[in-house]
C-alpha positions as CSV (number, residue, x, y, z in Angstrom):
1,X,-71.1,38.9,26.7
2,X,-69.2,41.0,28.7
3,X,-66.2,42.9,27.7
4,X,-63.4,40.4,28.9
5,X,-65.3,37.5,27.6
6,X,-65.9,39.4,23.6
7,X,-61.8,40.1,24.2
8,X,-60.8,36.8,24.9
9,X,-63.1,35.3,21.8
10,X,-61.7,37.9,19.5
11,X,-58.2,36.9,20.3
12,X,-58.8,33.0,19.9
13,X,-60.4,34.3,16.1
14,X,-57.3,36.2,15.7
15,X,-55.4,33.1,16.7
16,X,-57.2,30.5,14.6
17,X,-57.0,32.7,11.8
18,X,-53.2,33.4,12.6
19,X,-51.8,30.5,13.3
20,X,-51.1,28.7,10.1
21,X,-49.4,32.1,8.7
22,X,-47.4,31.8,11.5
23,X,-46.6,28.2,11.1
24,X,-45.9,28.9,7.1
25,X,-43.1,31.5,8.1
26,X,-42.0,29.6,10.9
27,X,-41.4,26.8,8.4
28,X,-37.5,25.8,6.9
29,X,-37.2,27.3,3.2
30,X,-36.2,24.0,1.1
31,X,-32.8,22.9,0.8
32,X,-30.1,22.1,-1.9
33,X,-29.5,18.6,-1.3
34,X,-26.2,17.8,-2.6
35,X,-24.6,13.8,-2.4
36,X,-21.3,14.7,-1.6
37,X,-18.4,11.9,-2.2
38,X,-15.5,14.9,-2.7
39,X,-13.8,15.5,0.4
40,X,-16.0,16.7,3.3
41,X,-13.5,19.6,4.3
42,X,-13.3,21.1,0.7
43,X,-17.2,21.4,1.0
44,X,-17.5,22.4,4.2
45,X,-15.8,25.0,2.9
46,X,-17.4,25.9,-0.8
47,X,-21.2,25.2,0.7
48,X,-21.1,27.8,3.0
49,X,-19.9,30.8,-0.1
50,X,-22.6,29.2,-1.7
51,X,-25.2,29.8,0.7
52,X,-23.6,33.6,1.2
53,X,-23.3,34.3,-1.9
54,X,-26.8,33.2,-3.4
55,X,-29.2,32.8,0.1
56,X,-29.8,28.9,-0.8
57,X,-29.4,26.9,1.3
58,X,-27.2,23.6,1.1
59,X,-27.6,20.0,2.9
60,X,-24.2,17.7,2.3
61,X,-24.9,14.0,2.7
62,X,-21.4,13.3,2.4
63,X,-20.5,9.2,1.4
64,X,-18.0,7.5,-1.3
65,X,-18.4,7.4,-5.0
66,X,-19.5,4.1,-5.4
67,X,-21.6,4.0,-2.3
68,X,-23.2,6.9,-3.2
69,X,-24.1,6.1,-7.0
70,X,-24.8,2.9,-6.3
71,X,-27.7,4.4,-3.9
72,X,-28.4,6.7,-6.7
73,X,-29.2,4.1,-8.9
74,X,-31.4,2.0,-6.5
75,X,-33.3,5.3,-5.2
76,X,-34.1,5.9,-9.1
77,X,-36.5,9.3,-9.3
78,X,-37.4,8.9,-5.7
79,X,-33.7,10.4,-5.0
80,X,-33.5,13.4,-2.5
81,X,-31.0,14.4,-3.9
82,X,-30.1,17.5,-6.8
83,X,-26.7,17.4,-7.4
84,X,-24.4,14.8,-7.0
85,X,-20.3,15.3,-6.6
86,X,-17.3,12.8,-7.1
87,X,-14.0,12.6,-6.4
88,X,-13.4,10.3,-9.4
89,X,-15.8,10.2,-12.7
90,X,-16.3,6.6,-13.0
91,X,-19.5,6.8,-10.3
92,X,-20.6,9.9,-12.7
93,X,-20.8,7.5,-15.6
94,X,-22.6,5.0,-13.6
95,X,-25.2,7.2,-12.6
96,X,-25.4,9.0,-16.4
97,X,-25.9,5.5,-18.3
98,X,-29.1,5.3,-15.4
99,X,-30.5,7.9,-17.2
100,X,-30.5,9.9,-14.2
101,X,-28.9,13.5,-14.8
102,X,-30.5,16.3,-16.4
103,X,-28.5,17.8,-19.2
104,X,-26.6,21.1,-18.4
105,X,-26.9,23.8,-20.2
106,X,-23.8,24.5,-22.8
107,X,-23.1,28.3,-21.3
108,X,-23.3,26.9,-18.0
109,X,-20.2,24.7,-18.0
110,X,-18.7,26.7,-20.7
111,X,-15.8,27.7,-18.2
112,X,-14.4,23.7,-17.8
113,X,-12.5,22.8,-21.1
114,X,-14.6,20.0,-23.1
115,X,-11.7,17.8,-22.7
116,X,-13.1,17.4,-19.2
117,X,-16.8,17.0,-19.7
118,X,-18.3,14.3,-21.2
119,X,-19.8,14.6,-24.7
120,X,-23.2,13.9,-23.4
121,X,-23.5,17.5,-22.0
122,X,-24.7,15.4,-18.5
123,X,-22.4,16.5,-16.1
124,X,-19.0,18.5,-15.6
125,X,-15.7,18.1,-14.4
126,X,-14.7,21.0,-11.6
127,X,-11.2,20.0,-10.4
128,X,-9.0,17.3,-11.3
129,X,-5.8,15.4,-9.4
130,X,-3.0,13.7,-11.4
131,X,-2.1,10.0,-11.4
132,X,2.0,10.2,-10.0
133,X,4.7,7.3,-8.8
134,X,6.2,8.8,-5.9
135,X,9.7,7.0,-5.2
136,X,11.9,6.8,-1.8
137,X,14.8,8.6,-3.3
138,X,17.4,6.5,-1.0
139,X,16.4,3.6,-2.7
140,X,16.2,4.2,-6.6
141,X,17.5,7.2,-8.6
142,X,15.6,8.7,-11.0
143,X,17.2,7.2,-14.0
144,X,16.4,4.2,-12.7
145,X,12.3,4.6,-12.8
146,X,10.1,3.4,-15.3
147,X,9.1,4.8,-18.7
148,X,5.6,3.7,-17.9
149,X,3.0,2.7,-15.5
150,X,2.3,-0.8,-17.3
151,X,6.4,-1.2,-16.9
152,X,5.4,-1.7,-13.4
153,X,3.5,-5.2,-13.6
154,X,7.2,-6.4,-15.5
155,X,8.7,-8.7,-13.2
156,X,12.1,-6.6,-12.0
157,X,9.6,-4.5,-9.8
158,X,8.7,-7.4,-7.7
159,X,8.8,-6.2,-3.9
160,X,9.4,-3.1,-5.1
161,X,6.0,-1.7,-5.7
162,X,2.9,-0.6,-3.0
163,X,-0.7,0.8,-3.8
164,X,-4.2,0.9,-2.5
165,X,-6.5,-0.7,-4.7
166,X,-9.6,-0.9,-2.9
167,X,-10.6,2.8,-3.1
168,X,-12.0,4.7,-5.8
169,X,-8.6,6.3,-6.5
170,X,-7.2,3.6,-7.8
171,X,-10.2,2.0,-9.5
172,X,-9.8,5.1,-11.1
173,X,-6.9,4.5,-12.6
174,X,-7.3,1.2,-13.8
175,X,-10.6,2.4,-15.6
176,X,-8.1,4.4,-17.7
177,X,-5.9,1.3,-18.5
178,X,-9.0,-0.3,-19.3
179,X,-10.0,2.4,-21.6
180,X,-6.8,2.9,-22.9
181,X,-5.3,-0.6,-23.6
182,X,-8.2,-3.0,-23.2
183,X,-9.2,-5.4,-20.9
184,X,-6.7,-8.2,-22.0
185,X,-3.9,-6.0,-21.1
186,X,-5.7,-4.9,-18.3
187,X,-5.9,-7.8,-16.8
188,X,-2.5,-8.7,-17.5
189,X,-1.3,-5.3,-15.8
190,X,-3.4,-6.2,-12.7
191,X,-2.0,-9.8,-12.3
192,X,1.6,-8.1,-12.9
193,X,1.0,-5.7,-9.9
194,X,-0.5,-8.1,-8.0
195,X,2.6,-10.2,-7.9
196,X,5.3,-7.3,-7.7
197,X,3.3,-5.0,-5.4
198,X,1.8,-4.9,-1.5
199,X,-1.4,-3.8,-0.6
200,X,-2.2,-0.9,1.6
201,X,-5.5,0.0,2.7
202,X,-5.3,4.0,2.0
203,X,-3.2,6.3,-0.5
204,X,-1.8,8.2,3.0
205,X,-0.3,4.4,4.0
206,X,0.9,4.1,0.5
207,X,2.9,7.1,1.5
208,X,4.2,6.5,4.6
209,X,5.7,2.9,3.1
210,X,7.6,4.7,0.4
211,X,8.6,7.2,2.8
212,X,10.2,5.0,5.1
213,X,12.1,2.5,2.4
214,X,9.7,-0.1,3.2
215,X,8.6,0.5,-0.4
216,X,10.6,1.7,-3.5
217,X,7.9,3.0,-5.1
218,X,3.8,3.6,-4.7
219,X,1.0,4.5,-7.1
220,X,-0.9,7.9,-5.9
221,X,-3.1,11.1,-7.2
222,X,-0.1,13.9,-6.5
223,X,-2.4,15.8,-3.8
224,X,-1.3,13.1,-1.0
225,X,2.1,13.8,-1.5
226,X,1.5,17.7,-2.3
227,X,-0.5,18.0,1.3
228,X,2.1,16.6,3.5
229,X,4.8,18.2,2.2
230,X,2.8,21.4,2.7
231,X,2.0,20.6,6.0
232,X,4.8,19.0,7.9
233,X,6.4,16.4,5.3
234,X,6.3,13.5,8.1
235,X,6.0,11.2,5.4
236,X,7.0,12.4,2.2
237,X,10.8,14.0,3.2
238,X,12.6,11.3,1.7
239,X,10.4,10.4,-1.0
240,X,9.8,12.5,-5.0
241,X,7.1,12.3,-7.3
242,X,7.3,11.1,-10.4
243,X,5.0,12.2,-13.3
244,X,5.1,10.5,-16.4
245,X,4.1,12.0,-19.8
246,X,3.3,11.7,-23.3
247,X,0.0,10.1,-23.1
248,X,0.4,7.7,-20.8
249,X,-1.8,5.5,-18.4
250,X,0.4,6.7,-16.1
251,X,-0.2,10.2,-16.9
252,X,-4.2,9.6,-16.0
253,X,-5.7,13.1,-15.0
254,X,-8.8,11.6,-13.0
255,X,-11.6,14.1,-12.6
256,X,-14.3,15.0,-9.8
257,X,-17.7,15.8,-11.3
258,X,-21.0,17.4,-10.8
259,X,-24.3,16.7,-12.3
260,X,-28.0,17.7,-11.5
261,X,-30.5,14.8,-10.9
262,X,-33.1,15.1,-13.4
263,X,-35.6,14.1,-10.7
264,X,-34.7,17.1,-8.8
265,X,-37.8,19.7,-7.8
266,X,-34.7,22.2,-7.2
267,X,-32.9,22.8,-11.2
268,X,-32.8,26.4,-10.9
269,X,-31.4,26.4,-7.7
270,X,-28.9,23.4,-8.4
271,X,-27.7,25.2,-11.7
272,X,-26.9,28.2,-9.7
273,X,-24.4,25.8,-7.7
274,X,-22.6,24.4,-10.9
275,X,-22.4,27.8,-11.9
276,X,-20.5,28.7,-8.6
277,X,-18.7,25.9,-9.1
278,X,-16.9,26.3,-12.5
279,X,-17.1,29.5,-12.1
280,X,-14.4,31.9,-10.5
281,X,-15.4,32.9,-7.1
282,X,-16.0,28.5,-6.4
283,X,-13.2,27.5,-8.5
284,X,-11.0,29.8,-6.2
285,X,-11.8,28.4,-3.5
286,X,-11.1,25.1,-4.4
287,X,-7.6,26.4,-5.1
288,X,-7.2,27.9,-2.0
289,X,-8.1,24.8,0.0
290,X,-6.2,22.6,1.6
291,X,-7.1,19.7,-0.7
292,X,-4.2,20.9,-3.4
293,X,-6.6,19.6,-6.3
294,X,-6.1,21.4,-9.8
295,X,-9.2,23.5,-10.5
296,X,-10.6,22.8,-13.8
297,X,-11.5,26.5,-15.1
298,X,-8.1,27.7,-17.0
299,X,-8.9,30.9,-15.4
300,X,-7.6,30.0,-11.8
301,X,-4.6,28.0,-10.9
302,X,-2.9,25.8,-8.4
303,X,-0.1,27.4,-6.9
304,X,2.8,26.0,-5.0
305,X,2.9,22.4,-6.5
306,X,5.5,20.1,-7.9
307,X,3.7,20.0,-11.4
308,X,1.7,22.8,-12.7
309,X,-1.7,21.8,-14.7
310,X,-0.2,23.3,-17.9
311,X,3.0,21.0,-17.8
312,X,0.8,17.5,-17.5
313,X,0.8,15.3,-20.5
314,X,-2.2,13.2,-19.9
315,X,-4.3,10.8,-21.8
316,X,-7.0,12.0,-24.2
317,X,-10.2,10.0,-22.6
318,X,-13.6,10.3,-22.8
319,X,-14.8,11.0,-19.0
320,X,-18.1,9.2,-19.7
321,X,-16.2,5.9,-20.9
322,X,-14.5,4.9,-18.0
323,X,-16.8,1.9,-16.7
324,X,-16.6,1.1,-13.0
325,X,-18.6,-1.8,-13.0
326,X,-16.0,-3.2,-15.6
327,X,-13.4,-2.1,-13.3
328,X,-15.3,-3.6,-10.2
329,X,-15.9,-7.2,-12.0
330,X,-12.1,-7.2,-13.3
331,X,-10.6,-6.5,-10.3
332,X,-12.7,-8.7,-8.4
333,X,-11.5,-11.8,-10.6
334,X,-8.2,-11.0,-10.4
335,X,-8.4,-10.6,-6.5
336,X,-8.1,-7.8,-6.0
337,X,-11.2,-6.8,-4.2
């Protein structure tokens, strides 16, 4: 063998014996992968801090509540997914009575007040948005708007009200009424609405309705009305938001949660993410967003809003007991979807 020859067969050895070190490093380290029904811009932002701050790295498959726990629940412990995130906590209590979150540890979601995590110690809240009326203030004076959200279904607010109840905002919402007054008066609330009110499809349309006078009034989360204020106020300069109090429906604080998938291979890694999340540094950043949602940690607040998170009156309700297949069924016979 001459010397070019022994060189060349050392190097393919070398090679072989190479080669699948090589491949190993050249490999992507596994991901976080989070089902994300919050808004895509607010995590777009927070995924990125997490990935500085910790070196994990995060995949977003971003969806809707119910889409997304409905997928949940049909991909069982085959999910991909570790974490999942909501805008509103009736998909969180679907995917809890599936048995599918792991429980969180107590010193881990210590930070979020237990008024907004359920007693089952299965997920958390991290950021909430308030149920409000906003009113075209050309139209009806403040004295003039009602006591309380149920007043709305009475019949001297016919062609007077506007909503959006096809999204999970809404459904929201009536999952409190439910839980709050039963589904007899429920249902009653819904066909009063029904009548009085006209449908949008979207709270931002709800908006622009009131805004112009083509609606008195129109049943939102505050942040719609917050955000274009902040930014231009194209469509909420001639309208006020009205936030009622004292425990009522109206008064509904719906809240986004997070839970880990008990199927998940990744629970250290996914805790490390809730952490960031209640925590200071994530809960900051959800303040400083351009969603305008209230952060959950008492610690950090929402500044520049109508209605700070210490003035609201809400509802005491358990976050695991609103039902959205209840919801989905009732509204669904009433006509509504």
């Amino acid at each position: 063998m001459n010397v070019s020859t022994r060189r060349l067969t050392l190097g393919l050895a070398a090679a072989a014996l190479l080669g699948p070190l090589l491949a190993a490093c050249g490999e992507d380290e596994p991901k976080l992968v989070i089902y994300n029904a919050q808004h895509e811009p607010l995590l777009a932002e927070l995924a990125p801090a997490f990935t500085k701050e910790t070196g994990i790295e995060v995949e977003l498959r971003n969806g809707k509540d119910l889409e997304l726990s409905n997928q949940l629940v049909q991909e069982g412990d085959a999910s991909p997914a570790d974490v999942f995130l909501t805008e509103n906590s009736p998909a969180m209590s679907q995917v809890e009575a599936a048995g599918l979150f792991a429980e969180l540890p107590e010193d881990l979601v210590a930070p979020i007040p237990a008024l907004y995590r359920p007693t089952s110690g299965l997920w958390t809240g991290f950021v909430a948005r308030s149920t409000v009326l906003v009113y075209n203030t050309d139209a009806i004076e403040d004295s003039e708007l009602p006591d309380s959200l149920l007043d709305l279904a009475d019949p001297e607010w016919e062609g007077r009200l506007s909503f959006s109840p096809t999204g999970a905002d809404f459904q929201a919402i009536v999952a409190a009424v439910l839980e709050l007054e039963g589904e007899e008066a429920t249902r009653a609330w819904l066909e009063g609405i029904k009548a009085n009110g006209t449908v949008y499809d979207g709270n931002n349309l709800v908006l622009e309705a009131v805004d112009s006078g083509e609606s008195e009034v129109g049943i939102v989360y505050h942040y719609y009305w917050e955000r274009d204020r902040k930014e231009n106020g194209d469509v909420s300069d001639n309208s006020e938001q009205h936030y009622f109090s004292d425990g009522d429906p109206g008064a509904f604080v719906s809240v986004s949660g997070a839970g880990i998938l008990a199927s998940s291979d990744m629970k250290d890694e996914a805790e490390q993410f809730i952490e960031f999340l209640v925590n200071e540094s994530g809960q900051q950043i959800l303040a400083d967003s351009y969603a305008l949602e209230y952060p959950l940690n008492p610690d950090i607040q929402l500044e520049g809003v109508a209605q700070p998170f210490s003035e609201l009156e809400p509802p005491q309700v358990n976050v695991s007991d609103l039902d959205a297949r209840a919801v989905v069924d009732l509204m669904t016979e009433v006509g509504f979807l």
